[in-house]
DOZATI-50025 format. One record per residue (C-alpha): residue number from 1; x, y, z; residue in one letter. Coordinates in steps of 0.1 Angstrom, whole numbers, plus 5000, padded with zeros to 4 digits. Each point is the difference from the previous one (the first is absolute). Example, Ala and Ser with C-alpha at 12.3 -4.5 7.8 and 13.67 -1.06 7.14 Angstrom:
r num:1 | px:5123 | py:4955 | pz:5078 | residu:a .
r num:2 | px:5014 | py:5034 | pz:4993 | residu:s .
This chain:
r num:1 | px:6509 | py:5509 | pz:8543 | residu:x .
r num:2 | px:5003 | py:5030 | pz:5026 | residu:x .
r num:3 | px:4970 | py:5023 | pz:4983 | residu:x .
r num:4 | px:5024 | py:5032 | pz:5003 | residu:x .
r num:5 | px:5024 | py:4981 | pz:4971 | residu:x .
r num:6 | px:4993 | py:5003 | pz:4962 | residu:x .
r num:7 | px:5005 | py:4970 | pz:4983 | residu:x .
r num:8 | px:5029 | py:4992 | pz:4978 | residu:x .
r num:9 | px:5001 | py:5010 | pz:4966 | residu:x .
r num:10 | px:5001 | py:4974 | pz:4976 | residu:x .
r num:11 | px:5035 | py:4989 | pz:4985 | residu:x .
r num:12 | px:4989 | py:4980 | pz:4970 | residu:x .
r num:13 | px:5014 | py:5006 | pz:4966 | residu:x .
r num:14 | px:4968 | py:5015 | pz:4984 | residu:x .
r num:15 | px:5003 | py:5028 | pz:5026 | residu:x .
r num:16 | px:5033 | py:5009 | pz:4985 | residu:x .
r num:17 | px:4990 | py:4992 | pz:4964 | residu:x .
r num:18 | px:4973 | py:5027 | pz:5003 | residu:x .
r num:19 | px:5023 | py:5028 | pz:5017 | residu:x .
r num:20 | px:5023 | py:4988 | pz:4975 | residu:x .
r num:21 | px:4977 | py:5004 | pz:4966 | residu:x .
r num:22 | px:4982 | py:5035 | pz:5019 | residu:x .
r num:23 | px:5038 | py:5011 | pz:5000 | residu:x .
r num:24 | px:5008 | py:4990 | pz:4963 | residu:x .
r num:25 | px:4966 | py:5018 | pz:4990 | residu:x .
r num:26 | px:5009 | py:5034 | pz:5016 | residu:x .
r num:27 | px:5030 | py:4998 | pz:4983 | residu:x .
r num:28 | px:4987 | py:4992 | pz:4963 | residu:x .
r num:29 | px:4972 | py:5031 | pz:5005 | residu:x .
r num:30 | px:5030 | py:5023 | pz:5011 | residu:x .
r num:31 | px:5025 | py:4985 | pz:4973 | residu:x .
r num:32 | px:4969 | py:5005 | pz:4971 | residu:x .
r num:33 | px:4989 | py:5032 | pz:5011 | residu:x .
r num:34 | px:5038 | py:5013 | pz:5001 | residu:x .
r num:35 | px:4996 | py:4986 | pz:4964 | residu:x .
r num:36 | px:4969 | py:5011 | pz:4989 | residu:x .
r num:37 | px:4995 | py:4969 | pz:4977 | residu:x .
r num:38 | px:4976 | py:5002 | pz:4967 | residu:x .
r num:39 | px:4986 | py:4969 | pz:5003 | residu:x .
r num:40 | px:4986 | py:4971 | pz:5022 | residu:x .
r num:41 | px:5032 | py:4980 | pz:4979 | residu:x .
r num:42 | px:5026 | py:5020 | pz:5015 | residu:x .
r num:43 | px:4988 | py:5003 | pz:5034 | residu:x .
r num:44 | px:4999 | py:4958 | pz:5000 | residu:x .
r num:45 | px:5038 | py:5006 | pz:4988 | residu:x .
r num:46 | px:5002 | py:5023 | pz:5033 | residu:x .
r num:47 | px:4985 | py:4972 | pz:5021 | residu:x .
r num:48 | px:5017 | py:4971 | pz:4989 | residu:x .
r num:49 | px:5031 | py:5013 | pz:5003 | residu:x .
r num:50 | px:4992 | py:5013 | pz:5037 | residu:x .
r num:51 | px:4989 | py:4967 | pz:5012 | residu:x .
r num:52 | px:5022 | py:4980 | pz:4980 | residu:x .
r num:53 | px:4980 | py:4968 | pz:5005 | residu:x .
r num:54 | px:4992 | py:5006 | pz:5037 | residu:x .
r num:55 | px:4961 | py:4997 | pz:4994 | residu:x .
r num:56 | px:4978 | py:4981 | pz:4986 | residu:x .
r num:57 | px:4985 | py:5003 | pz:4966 | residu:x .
r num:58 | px:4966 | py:5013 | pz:5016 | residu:x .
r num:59 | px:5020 | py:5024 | pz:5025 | residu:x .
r num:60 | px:5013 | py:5013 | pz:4970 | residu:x .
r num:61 | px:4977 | py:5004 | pz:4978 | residu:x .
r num:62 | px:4978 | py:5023 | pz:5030 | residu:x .
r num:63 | px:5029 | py:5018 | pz:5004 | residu:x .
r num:64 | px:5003 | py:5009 | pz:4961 | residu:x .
r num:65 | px:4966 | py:5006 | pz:5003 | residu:x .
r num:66 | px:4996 | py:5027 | pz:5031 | residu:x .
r num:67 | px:5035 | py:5018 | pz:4991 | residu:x .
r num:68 | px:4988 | py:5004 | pz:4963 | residu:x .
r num:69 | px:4964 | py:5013 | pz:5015 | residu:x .
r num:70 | px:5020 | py:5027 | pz:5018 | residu:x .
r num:71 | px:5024 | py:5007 | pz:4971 | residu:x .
r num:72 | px:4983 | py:5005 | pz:4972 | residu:x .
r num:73 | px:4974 | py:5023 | pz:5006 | residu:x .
């Protein structure tokens, strides 16, 4: 490799996955905080319906976790 060139990026799925659920995430924190939910319930009901199943249960469940940390203060 010519040490002028940057490698190339990776193509694999998890690369994409990870855009993917960062996406979905900035989405659920701007759909709750639009909303201004009451409780950690409600901002799940947020989530779920922004990912619609496009993440994993642990994905999820951090993603519940760090919106309603930012929402319900």
């Amino acid at each position: 490799m010519h040490p002028h060139h940057a490698p190339a990026l990776p193509t694999s799925s998890a690369v994409c996955e990870s855009d993917r659920a960062r996406y979905l995430h900035l989405v659920a924190a701007a759909r709750a905080t639009a909303v201004r939910p009451a409780s950690e319930q409600q901002i799940a009901d947020i989530v779920r319906v922004t990912v619609d199943d496009e993440v994993d249960t642990v994905t999820f469940r951090a993603i519940v976790a760090d919106v309603a940390t930012d929402v319900l203060r």
